[in-house]
N, C-alpha and C positions, 0 to 999 in steps of 0.2 A: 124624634118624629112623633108626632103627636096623633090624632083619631083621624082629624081632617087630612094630612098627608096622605094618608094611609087607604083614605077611601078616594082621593084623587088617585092616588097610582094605582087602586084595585078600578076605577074607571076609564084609566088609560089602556090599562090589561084588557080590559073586556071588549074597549072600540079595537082595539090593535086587533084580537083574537077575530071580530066579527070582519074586519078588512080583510085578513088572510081565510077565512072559512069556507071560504069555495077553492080553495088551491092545497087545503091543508092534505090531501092524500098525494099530490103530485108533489109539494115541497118535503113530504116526510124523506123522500126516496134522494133526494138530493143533498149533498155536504153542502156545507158552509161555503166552500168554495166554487162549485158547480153555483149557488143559489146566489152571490153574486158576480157571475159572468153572465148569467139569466140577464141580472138587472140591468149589466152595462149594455148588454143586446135589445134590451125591453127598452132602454133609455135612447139608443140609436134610431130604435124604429119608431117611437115618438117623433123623434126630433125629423125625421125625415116625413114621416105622414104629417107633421106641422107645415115644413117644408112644402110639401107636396098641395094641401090646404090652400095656403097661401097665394100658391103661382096658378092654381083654378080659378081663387078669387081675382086676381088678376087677368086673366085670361075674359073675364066673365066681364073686368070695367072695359078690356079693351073692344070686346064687341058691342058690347053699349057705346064707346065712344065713335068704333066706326060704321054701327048703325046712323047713329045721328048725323054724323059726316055725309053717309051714303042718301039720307034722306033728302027731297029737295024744300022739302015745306022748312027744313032745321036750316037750309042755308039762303033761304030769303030773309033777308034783312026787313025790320017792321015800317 
């Protein structure tokens, strides 16, 4: 391993350390196993607020589509 390795992984250490620096007092208290069942839980409620995102945005074309529908000036033909 040479200087340049060496100062890529003391760079990856430090972005790593600064990602977790707001959690580091709550993750001390927790095992290894506690901190990933966190994760798989933290991973579900993403995937569900994604979920959830998504069907607003939806929700959101389809009143635009039945505005325009409801509109009469959108359904006179030119």
């Amino acid at each position: 391993m040479n200087d340049d390795d060496i100062s890529k992984i003391a760079r990856q250490i430090e972005m790593m350390r600064d990602d977790t620096a707001e959690f580091v007092e709550e993750f001390a208290m927790l095992s290894d196993e506690q901190l990933h069942e966190m994760a798989g839980k933290q991973a579900d409620i993403a995937a569900f607020a994604e979920y959830r995102r998504h069907a607003a945005e939806t929700e959101m074309r389809l009143r635009a589509i039945r505005a325009a529908l409801a509109d009469p000036l959108m359904s006179e033909a030119p």
